[in-house]
C-alpha positions in Angstrom: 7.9 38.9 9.9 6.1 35.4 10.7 8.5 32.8 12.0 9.9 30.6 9.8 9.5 26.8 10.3 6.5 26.7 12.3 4.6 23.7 11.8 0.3 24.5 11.8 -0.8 21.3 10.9 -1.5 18.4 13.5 1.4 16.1 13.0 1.1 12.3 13.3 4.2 11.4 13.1 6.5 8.2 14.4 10.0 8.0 15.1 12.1 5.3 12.6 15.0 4.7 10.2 14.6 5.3 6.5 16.0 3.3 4.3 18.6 3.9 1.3 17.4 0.8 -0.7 13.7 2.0 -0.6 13.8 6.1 -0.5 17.4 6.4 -1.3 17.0 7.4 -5.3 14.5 10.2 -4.7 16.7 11.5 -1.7 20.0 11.4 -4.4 18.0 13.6 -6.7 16.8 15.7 -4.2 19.9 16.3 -2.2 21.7 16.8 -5.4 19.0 19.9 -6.2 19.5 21.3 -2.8 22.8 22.1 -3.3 22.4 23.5 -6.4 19.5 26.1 -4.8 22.2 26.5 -1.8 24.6 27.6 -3.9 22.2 30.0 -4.9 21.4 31.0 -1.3 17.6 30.6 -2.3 17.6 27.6 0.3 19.4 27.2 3.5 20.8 29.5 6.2 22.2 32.9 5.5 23.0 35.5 7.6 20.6 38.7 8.2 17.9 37.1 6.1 14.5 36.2 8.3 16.3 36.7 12.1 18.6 33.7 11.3 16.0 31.0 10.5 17.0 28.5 7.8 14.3 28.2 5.2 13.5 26.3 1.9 12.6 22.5 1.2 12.2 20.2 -1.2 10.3 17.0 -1.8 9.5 13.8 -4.3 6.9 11.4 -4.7 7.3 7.6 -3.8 5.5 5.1 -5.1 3.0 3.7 -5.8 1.6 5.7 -8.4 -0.3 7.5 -9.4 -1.8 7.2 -6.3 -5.2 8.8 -4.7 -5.2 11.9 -3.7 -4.5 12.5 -0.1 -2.4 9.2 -0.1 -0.1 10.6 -2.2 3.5 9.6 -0.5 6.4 12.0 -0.8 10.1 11.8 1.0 10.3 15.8 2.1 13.2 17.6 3.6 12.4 17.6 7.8 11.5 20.9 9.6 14.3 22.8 10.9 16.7 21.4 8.6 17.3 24.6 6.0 20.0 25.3 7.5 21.7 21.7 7.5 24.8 22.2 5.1 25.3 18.5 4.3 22.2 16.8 3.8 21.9 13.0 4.7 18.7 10.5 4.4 18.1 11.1 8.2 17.4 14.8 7.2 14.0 13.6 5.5 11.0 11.9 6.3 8.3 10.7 4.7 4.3 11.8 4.5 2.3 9.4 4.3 -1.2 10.7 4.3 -2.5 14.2 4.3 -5.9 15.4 4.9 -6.4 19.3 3.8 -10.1 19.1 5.4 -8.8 17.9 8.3 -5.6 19.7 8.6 -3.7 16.5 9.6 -0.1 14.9 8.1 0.9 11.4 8.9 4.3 11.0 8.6 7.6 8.7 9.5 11.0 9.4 9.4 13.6 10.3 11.9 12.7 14.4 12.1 9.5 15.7 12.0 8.2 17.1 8.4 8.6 20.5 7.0 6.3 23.2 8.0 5.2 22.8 4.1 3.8 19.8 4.0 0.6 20.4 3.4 0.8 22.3 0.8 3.5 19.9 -0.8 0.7 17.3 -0.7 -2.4 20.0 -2.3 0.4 20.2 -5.4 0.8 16.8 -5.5 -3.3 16.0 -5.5 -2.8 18.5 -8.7 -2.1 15.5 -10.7 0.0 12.2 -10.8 2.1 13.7 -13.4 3.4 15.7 -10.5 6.3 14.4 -8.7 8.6 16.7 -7.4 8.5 20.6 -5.2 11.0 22.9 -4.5 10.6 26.1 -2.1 12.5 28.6 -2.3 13.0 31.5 -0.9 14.1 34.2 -4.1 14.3 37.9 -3.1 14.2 38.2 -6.5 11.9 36.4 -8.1 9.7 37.3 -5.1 9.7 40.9 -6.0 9.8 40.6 -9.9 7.1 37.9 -9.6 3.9 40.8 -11.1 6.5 41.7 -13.8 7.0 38.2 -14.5 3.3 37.6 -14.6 3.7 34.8 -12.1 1.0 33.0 -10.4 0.6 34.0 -7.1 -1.5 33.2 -3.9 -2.9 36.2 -2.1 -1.1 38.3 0.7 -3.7 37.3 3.6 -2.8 33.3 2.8 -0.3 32.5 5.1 2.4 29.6 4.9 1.6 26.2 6.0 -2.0 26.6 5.6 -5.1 24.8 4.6 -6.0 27.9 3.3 -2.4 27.9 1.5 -3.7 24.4 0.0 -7.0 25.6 -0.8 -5.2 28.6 -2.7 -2.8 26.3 -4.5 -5.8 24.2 -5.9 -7.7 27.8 -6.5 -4.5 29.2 -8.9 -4.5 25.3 -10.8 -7.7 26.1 -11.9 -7.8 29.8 -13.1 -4.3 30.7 -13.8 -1.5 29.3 -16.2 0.1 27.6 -13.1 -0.4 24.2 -14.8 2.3 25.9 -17.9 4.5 27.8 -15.9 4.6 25.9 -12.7 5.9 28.0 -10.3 4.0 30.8 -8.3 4.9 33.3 -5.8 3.4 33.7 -2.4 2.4 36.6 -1.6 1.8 36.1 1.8 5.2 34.5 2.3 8.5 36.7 2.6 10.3 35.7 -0.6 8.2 32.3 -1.2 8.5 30.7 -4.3 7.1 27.1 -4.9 8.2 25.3 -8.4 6.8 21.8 -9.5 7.6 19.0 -12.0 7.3 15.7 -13.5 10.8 15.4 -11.8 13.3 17.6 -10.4 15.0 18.7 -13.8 12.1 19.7 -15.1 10.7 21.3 -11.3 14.9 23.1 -11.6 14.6 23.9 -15.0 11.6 25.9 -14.5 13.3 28.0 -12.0 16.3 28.4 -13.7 14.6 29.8 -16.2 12.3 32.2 -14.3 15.3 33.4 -12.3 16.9 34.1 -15.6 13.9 35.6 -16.6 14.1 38.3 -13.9 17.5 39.1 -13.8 17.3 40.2 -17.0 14.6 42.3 -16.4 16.5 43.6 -13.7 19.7 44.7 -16.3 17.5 46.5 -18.6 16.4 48.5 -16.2 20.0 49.3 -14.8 21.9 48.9 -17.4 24.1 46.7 -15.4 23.6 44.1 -12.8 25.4 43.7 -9.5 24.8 40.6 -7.2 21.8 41.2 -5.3 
């Protein structure tokens, strides 16, 4: 399996403080929503699951809006940090500037940004109605995701990618991404990315689709044991 947490974009990034008073309200919401997907063991840390790498982030957009694409600002979870049980403001960091031609993130914060980032920011130049990600990592939603008629991204696309972003942008436009918003991706163990106009909505719509397959799951079986 490809290692998780590996960032493939060039990273500009500079070492400083963020601030409570300035991205403290989109890091409430968004810390709040990582526990709940903890809880769920679709983010974080868990043991025999992908050598013991911690995996899953989460982001928001920061003003101001709507923004242009590429300049798009979003406070994101840092790399390395899935596995951080109690997440703090210096566990984020925020993009500034991405370029998907370029293959370049620009970036502050006191860690470095997820591995994701770049394809954070292709959602986000989906439209300014867009302001919140979550990726997870759902065994199974992953699995159920054809079932489920999910939009997904194709197995050679791999994580992290400008051809991840270019894939993103591809589904947008010829699947019902923009209704469901959340696909699978296929060239990501378990990968599951969900988007909203905030991180209710973005919850929601997992919520739902986990829902979705578990129930799938029980009419098959007849029953349903944790998984």
């Amino acid at each position: 399996m490809e290692q998780e947490g590996v960032i493939k974009f060039r990273a500009e990034h500079r070492s400083e403080a963020l601030s409570w008073s300035r991205q403290g309200e989109a890091a409430a919401q968004l810390i709040a929503w990582r526990e709940i997907l903890g809880k769920l063991e679709i983010v974080g840390q868990v043991a025999g699951r992908y050598e013991g790498a911690g995996f899953g982030n989460v982001s928001a957009r920061l003003g101001p809006f709507p923004g242009t694409p590429g300049h798009r600002p979003f406070l994101i979870t840092g790399t390395q940090t899935g596995g951080v049980e109690c997440m703090a403001l210096e566990h984020f960091c925020v993009v500034e500037r991405y370029d998907v031609a370029e293959n370049r993130v620009e970036s502050f914060g006191p860690v470095l940004p997820s591995s994701e980032s770049m394809t954070h920011g292709a959602i986000y130049d989906l439209g300014a109605h867009i302001r919140v990600v979550l990726h997870v990592h759902s065994p199974v939603l992953w699995r159920e995701s054809d079932r489920l008629g999910l939009p997904s991204t194709p197995k050679e696309v791999p994580y992290g990618t400008r051809a991840m972003a270019m894939a993103v942008r591809g589904l947008y436009r010829q699947s019902a991404l923009p209704e469901r918003r959340i696909f699978s991706m296929k060239g990501h163990e378990d990968g599951i990315v969900v988007f909203g106009r905030s991180a209710e909505e973005a919850g929601q719509a997992l919520l739902a689709e986990l829902a979705r397959a578990f129930t799938g799951l029980c009419h098959d079986q007849k029953k349903l044991c944790r998984l």
